[in-house]
Chimera marker file (.cmm) of the C-alpha trace (Angstrom):
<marker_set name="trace">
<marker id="1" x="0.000" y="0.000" z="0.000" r="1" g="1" b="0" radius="0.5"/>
<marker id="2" x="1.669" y="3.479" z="-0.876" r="1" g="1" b="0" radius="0.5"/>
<marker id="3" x="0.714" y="6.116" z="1.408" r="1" g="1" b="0" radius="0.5"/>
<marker id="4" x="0.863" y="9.989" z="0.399" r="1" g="1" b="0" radius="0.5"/>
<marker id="5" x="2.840" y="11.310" z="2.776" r="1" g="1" b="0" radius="0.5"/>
<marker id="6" x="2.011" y="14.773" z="4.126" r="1" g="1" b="0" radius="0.5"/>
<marker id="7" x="2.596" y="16.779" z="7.495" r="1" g="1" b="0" radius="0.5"/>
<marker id="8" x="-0.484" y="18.878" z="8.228" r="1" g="1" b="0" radius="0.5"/>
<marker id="9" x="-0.066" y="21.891" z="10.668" r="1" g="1" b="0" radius="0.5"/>
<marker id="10" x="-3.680" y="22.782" z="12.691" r="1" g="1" b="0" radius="0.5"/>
<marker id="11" x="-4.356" y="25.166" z="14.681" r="1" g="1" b="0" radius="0.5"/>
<marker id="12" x="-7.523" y="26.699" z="16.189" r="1" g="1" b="0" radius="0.5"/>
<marker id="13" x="-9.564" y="24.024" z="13.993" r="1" g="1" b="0" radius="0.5"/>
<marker id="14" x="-12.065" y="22.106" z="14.571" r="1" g="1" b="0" radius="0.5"/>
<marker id="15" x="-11.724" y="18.947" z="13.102" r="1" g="1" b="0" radius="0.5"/>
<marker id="16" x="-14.323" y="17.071" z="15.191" r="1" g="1" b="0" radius="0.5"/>
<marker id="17" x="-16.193" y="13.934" z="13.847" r="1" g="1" b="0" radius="0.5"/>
<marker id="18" x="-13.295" y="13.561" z="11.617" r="1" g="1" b="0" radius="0.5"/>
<marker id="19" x="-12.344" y="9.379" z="10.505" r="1" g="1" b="0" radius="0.5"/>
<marker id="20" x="-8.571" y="8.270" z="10.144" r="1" g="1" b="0" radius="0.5"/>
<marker id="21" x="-8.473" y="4.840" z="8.300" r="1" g="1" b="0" radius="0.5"/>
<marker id="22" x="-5.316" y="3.089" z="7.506" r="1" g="1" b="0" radius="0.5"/>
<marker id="23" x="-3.438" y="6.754" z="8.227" r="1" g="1" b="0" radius="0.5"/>
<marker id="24" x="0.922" y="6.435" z="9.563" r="1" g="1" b="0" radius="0.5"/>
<marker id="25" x="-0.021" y="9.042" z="12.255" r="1" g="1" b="0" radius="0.5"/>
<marker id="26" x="3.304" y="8.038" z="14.112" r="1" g="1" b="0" radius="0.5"/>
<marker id="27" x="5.139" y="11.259" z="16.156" r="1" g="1" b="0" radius="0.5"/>
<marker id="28" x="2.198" y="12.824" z="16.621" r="1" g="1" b="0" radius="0.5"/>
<marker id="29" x="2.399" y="16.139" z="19.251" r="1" g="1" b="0" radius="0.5"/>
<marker id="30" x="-1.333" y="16.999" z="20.559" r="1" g="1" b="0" radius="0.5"/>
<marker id="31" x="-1.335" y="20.167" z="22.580" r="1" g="1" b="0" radius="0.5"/>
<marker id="32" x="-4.266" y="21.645" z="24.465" r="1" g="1" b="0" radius="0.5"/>
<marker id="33" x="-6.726" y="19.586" z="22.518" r="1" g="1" b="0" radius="0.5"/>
<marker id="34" x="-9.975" y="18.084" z="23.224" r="1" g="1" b="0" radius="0.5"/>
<marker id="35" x="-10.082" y="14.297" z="22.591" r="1" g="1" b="0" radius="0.5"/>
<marker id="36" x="-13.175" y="13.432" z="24.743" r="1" g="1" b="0" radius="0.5"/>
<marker id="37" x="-15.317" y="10.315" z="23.079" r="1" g="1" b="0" radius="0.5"/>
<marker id="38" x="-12.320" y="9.439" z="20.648" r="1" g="1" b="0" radius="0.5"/>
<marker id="39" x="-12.503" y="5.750" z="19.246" r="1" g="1" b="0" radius="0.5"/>
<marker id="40" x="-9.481" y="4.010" z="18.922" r="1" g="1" b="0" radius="0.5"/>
<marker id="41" x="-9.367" y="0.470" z="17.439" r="1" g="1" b="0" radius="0.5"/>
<marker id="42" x="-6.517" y="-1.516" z="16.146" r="1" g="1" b="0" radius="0.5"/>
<marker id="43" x="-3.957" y="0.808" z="16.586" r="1" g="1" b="0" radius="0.5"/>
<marker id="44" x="-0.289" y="0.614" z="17.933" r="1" g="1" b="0" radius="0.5"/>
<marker id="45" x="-0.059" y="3.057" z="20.348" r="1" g="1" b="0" radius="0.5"/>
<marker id="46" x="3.598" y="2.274" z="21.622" r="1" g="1" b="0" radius="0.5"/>
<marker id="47" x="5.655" y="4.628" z="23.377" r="1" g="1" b="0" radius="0.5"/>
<marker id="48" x="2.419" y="6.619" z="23.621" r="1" g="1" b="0" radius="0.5"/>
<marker id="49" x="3.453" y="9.712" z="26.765" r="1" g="1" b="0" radius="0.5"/>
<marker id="50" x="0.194" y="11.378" z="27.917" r="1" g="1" b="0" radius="0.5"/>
<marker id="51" x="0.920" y="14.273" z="30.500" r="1" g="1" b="0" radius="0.5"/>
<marker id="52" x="-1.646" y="16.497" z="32.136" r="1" g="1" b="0" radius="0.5"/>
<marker id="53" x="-4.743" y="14.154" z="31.136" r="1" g="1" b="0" radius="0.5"/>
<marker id="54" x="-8.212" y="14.119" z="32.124" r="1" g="1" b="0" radius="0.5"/>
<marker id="55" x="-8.754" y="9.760" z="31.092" r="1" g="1" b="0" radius="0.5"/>
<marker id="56" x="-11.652" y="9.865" z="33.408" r="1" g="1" b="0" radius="0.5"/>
<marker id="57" x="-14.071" y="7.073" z="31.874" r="1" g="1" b="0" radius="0.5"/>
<marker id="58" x="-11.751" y="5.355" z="29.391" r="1" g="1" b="0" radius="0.5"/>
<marker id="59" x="-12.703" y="2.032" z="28.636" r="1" g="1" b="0" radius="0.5"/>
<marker id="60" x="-9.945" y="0.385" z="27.593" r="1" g="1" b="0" radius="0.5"/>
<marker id="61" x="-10.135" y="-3.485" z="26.414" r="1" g="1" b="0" radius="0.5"/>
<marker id="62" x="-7.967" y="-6.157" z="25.085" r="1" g="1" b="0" radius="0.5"/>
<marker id="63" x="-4.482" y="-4.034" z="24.969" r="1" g="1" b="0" radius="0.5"/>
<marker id="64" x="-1.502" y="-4.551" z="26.110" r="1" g="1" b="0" radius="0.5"/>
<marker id="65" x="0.147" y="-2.078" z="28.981" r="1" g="1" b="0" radius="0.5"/>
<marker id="66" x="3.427" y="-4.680" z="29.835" r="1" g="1" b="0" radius="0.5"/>
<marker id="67" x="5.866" y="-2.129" z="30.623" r="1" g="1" b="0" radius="0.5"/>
<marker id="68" x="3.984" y="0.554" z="31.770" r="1" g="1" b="0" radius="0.5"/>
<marker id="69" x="4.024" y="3.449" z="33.560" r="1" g="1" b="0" radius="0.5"/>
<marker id="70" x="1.454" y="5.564" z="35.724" r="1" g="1" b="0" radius="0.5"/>
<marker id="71" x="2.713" y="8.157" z="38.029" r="1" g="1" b="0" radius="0.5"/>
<marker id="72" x="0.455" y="10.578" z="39.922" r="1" g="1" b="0" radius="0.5"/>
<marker id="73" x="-2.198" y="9.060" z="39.274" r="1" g="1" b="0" radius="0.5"/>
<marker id="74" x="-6.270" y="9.486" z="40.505" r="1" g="1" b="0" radius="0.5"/>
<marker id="75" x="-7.527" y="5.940" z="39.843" r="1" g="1" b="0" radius="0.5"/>
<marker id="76" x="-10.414" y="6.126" z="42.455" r="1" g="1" b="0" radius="0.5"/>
<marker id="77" x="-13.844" y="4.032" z="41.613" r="1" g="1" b="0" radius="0.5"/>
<marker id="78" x="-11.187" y="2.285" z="38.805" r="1" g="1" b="0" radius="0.5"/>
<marker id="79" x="-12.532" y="-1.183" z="37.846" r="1" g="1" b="0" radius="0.5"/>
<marker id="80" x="-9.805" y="-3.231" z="36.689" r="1" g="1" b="0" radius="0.5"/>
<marker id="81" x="-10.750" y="-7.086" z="35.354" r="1" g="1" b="0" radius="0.5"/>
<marker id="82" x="-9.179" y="-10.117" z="33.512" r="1" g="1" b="0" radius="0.5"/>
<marker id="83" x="-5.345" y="-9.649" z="33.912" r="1" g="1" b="0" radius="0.5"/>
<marker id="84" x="-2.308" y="-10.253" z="34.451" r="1" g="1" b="0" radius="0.5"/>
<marker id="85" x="0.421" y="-8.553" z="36.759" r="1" g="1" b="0" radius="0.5"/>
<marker id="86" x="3.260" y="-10.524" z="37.396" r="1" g="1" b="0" radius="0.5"/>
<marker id="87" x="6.213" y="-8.782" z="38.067" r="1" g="1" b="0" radius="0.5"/>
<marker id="88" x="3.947" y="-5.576" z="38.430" r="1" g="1" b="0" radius="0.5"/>
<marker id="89" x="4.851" y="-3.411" z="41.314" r="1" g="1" b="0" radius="0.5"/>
<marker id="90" x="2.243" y="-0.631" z="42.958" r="1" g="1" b="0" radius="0.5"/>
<marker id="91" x="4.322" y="1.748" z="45.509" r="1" g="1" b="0" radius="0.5"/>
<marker id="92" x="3.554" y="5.072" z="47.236" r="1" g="1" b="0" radius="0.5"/>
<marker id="93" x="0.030" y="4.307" z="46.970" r="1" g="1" b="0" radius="0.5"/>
<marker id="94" x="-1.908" y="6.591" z="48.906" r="1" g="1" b="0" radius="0.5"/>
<marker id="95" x="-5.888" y="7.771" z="49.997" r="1" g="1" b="0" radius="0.5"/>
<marker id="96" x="-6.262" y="11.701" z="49.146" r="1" g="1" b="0" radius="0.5"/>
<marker id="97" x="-4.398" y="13.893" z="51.244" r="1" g="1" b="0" radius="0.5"/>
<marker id="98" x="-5.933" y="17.183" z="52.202" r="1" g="1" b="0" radius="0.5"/>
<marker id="99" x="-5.836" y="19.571" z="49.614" r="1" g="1" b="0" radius="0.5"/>
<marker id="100" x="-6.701" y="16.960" z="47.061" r="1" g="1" b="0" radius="0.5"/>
<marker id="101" x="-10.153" y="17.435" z="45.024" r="1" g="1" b="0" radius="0.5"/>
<marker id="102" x="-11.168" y="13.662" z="46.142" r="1" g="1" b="0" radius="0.5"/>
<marker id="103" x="-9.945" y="14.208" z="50.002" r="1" g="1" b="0" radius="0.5"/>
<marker id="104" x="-12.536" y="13.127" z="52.783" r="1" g="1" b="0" radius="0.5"/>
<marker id="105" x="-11.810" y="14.732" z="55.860" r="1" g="1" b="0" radius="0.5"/>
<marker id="106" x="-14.014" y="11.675" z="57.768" r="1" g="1" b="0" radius="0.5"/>
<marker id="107" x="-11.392" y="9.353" z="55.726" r="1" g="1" b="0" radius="0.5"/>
<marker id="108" x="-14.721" y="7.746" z="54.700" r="1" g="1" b="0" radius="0.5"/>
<marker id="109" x="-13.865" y="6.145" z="51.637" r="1" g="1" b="0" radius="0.5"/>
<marker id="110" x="-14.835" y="3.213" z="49.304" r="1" g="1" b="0" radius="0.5"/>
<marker id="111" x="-12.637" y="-0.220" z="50.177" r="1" g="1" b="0" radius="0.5"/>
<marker id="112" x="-9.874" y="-1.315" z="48.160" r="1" g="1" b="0" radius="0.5"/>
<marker id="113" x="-11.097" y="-4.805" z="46.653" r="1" g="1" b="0" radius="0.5"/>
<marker id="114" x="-9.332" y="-7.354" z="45.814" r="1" g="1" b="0" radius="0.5"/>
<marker id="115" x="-11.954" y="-10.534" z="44.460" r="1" g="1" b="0" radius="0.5"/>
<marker id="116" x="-11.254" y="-13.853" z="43.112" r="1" g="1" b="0" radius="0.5"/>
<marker id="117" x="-7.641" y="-13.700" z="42.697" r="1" g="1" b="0" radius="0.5"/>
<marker id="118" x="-4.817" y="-15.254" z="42.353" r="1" g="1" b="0" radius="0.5"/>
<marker id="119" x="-2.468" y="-13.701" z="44.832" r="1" g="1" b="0" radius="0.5"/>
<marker id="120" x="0.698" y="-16.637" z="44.965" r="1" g="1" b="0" radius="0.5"/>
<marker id="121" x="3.906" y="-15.155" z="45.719" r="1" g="1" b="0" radius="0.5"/>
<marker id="122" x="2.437" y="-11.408" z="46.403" r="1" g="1" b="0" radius="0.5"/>
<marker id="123" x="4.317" y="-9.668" z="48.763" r="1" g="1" b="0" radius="0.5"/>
<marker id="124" x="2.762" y="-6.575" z="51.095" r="1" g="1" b="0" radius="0.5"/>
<marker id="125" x="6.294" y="-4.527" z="52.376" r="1" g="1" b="0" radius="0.5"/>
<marker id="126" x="6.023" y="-1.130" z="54.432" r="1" g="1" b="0" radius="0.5"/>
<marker id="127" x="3.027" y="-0.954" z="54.494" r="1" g="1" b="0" radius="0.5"/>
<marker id="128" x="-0.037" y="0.258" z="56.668" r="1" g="1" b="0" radius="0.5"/>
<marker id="129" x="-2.750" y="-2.133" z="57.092" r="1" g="1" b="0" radius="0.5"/>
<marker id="130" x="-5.089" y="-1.139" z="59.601" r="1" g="1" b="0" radius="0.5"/>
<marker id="131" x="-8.550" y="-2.565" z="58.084" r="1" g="1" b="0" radius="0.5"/>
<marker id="132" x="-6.949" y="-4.720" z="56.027" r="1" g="1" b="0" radius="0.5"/>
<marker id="133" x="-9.313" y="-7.858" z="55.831" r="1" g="1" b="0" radius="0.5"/>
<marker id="134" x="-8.378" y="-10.979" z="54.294" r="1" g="1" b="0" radius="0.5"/>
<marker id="135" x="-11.559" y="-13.488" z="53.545" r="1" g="1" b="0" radius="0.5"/>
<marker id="136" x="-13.717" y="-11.203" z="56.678" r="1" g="1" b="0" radius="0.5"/>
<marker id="137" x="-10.276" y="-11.655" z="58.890" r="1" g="1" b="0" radius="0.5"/>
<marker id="138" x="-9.087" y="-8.483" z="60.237" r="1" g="1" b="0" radius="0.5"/>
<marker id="139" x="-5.131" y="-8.856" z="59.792" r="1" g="1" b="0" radius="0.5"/>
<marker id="140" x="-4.654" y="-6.820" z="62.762" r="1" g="1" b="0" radius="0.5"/>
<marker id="141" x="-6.362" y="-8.935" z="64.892" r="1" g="1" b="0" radius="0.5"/>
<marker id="142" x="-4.784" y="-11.907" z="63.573" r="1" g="1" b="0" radius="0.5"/>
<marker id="143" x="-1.132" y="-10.634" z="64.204" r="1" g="1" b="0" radius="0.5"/>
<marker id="144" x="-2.086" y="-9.642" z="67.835" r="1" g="1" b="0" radius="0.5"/>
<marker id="145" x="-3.509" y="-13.168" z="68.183" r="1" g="1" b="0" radius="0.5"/>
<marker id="146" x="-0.422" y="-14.457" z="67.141" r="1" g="1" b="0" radius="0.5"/>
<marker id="147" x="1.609" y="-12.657" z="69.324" r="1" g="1" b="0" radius="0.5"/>
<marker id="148" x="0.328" y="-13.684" z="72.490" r="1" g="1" b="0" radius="0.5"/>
<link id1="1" id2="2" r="1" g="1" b="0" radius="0.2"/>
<link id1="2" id2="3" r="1" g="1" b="0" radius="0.2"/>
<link id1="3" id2="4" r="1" g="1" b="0" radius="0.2"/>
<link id1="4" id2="5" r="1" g="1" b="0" radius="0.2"/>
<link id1="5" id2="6" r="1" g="1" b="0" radius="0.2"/>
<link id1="6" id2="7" r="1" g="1" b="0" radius="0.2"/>
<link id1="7" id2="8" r="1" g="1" b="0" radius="0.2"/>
<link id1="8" id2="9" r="1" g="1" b="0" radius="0.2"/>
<link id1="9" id2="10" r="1" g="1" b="0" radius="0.2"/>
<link id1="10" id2="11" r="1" g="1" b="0" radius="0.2"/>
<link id1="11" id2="12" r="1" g="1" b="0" radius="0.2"/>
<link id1="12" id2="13" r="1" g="1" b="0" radius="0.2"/>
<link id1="13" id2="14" r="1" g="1" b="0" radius="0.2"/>
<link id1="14" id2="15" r="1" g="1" b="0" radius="0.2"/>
<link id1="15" id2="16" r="1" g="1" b="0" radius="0.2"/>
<link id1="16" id2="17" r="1" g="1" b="0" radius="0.2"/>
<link id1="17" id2="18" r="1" g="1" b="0" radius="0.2"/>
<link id1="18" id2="19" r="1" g="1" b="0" radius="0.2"/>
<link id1="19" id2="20" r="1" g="1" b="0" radius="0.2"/>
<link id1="20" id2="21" r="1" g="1" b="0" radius="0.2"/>
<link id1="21" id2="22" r="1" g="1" b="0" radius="0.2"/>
<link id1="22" id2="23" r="1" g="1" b="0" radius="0.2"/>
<link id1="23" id2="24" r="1" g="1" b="0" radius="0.2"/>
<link id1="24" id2="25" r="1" g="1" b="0" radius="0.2"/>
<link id1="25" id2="26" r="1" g="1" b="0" radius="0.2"/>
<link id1="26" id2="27" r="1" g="1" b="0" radius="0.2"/>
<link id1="27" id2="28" r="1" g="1" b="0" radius="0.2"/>
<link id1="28" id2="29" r="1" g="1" b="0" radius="0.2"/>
<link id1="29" id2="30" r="1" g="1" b="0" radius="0.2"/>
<link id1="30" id2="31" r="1" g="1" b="0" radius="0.2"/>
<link id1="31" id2="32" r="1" g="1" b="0" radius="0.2"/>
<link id1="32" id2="33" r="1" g="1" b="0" radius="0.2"/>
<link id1="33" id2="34" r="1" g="1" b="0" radius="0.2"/>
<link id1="34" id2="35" r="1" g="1" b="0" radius="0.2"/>
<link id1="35" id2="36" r="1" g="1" b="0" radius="0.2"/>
<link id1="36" id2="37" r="1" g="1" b="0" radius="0.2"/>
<link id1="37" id2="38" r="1" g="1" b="0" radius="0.2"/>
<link id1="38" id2="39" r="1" g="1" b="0" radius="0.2"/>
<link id1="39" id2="40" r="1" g="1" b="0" radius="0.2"/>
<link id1="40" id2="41" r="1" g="1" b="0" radius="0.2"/>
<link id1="41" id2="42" r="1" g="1" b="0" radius="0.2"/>
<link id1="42" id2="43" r="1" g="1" b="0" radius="0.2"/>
<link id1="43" id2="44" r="1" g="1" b="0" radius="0.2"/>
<link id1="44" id2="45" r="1" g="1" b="0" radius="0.2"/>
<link id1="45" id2="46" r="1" g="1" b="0" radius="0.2"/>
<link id1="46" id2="47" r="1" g="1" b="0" radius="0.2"/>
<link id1="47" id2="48" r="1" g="1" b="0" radius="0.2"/>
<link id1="48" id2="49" r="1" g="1" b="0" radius="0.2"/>
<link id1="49" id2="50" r="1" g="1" b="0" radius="0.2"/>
<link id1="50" id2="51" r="1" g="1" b="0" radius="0.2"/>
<link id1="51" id2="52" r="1" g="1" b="0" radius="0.2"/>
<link id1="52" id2="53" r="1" g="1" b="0" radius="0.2"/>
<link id1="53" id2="54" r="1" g="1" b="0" radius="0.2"/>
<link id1="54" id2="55" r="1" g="1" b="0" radius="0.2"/>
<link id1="55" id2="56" r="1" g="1" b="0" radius="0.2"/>
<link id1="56" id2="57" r="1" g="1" b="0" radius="0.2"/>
<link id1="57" id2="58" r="1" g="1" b="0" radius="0.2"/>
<link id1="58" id2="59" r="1" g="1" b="0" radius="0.2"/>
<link id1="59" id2="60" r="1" g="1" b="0" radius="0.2"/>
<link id1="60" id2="61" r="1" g="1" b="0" radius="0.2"/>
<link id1="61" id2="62" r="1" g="1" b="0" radius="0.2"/>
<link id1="62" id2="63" r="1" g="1" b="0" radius="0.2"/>
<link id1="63" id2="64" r="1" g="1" b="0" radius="0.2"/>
<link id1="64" id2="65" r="1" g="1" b="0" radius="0.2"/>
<link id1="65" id2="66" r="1" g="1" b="0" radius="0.2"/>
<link id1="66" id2="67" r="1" g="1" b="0" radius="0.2"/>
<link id1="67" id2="68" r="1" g="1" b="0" radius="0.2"/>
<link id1="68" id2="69" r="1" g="1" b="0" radius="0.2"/>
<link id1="69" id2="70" r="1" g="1" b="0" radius="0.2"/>
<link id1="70" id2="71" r="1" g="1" b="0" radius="0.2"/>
<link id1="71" id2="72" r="1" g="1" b="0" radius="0.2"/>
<link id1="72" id2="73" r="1" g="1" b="0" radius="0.2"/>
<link id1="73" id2="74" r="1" g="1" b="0" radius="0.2"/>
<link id1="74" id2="75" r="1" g="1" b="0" radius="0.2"/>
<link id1="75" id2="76" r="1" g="1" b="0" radius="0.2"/>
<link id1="76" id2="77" r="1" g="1" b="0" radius="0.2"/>
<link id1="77" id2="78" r="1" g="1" b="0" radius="0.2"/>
<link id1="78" id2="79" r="1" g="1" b="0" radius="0.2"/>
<link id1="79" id2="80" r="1" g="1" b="0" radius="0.2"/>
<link id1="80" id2="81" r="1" g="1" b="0" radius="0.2"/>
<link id1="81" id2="82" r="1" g="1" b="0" radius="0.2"/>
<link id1="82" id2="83" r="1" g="1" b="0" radius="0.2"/>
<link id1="83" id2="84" r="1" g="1" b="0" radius="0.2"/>
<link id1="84" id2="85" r="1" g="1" b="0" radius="0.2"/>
<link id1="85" id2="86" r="1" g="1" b="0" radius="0.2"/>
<link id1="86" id2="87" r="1" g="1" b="0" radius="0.2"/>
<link id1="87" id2="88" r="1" g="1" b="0" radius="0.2"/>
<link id1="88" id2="89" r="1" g="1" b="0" radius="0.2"/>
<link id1="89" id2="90" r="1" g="1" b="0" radius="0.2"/>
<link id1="90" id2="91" r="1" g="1" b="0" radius="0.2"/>
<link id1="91" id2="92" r="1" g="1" b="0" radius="0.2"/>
<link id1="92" id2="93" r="1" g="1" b="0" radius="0.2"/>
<link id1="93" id2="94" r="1" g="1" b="0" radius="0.2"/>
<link id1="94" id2="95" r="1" g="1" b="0" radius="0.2"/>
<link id1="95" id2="96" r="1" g="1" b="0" radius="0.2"/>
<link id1="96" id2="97" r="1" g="1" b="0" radius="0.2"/>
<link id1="97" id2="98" r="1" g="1" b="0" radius="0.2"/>
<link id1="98" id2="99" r="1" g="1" b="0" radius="0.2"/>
<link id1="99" id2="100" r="1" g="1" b="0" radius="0.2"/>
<link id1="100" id2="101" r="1" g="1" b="0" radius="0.2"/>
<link id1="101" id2="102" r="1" g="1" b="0" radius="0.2"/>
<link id1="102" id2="103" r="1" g="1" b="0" radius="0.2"/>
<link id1="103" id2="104" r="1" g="1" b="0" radius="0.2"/>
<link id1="104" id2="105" r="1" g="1" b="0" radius="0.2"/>
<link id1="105" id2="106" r="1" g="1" b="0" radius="0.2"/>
<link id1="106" id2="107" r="1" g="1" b="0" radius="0.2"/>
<link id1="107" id2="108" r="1" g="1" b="0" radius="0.2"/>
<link id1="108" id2="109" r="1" g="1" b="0" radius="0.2"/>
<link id1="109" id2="110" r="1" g="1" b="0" radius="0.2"/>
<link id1="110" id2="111" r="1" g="1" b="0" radius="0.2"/>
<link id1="111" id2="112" r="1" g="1" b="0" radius="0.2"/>
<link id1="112" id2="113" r="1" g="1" b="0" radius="0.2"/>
<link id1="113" id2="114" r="1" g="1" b="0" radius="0.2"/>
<link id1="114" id2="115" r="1" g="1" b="0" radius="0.2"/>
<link id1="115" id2="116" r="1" g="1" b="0" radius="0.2"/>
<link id1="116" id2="117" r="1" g="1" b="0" radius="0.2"/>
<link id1="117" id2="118" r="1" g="1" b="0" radius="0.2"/>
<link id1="118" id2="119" r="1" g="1" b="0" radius="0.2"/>
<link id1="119" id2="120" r="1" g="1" b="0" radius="0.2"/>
<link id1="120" id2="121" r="1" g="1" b="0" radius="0.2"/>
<link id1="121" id2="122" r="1" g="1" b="0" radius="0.2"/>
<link id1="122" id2="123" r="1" g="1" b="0" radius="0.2"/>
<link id1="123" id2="124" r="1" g="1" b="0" radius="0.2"/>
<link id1="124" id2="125" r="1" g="1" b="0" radius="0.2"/>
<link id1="125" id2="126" r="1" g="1" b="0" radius="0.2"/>
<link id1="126" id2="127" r="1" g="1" b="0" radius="0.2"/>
<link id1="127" id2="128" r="1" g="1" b="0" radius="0.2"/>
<link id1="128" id2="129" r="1" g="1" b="0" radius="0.2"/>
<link id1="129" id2="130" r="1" g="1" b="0" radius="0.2"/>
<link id1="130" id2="131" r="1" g="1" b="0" radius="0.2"/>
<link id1="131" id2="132" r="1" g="1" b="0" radius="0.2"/>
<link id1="132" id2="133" r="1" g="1" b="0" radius="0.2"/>
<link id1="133" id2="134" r="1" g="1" b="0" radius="0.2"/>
<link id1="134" id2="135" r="1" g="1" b="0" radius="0.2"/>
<link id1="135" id2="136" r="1" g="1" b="0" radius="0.2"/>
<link id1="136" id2="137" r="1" g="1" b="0" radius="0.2"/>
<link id1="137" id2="138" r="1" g="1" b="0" radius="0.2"/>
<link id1="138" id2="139" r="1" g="1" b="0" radius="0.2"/>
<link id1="139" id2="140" r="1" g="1" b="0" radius="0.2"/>
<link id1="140" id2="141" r="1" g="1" b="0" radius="0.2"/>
<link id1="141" id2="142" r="1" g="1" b="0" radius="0.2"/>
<link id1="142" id2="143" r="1" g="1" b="0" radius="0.2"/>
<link id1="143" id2="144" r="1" g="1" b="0" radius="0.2"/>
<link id1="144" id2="145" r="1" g="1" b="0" radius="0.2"/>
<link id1="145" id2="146" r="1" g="1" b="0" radius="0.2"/>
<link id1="146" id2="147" r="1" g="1" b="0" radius="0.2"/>
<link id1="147" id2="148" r="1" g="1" b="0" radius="0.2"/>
</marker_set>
């Protein structure tokens, strides 16, 4: 297939409702641009950096995010289903702090679920459990139990 190959420059256009089909639309640079209710299928999106994004809602299916990175991050209410993480590592995770749109001064906030998972080898380090429940079992109250 021979493509025409041609760099566009837009600004201040509005190019909504626009189709891309079998388009090379490597390299590019999307600056202060509203992408709300894009569709993306069958695309290799490799190397892709988003900064400063609002990705509340994506819906994001059958892709592959091995080697990943999310940094400073609001993933509250996230639903995450069918995968795999070995080798995957979540540090510095944290509930709002004040200041924080999301923060809850009560500290009232929905639980951290784990369900039907296979959790072999995982490994909790440094960190601070208090309600942590495993199966109803407070952990707490399992590792005072065993201390007496």
């Amino acid at each position: 297939m021979h493509l025409d190959a041609n760099k566009l420059q837009f600004e201040m256009k509005d190019i909504s409702g626009s189709s891309f089909k079998d388009v090379n639309a490597q390299g590019l640079n999307f600056n202060n641009v509203n992408l709300s209710n894009v569709k993306v299928n069958n695309a290799n999106m490799s190397g892709l950096t988003a900064n400063d994004v609002n990705a509340a809602g994506w819906r994001l299916t059958n892709i592959n995010l091995s080697e990943t990175g999310i940094q400073n991050a609001n993933m509250s209410h996230m639903s995450i289903e069918h995968i795999h993480l070995f080798g995957t590592e979540f540090s510095n995770v944290v509930l709002p702090a004040e200041g924080d749109e999301n923060y809850q001064p009560d500290g009232d906030y929905k639980p951290i679920i784990f369900k039907n998972c296979n959790l072999t080898n995982m490994e909790i380090v440094d960190c601070d459990i208090k309600g942590l429940k495993i199966n109803g079992i407070l952990i707490e109250e399992l590792f005072k139990k065993m201390e007496e």
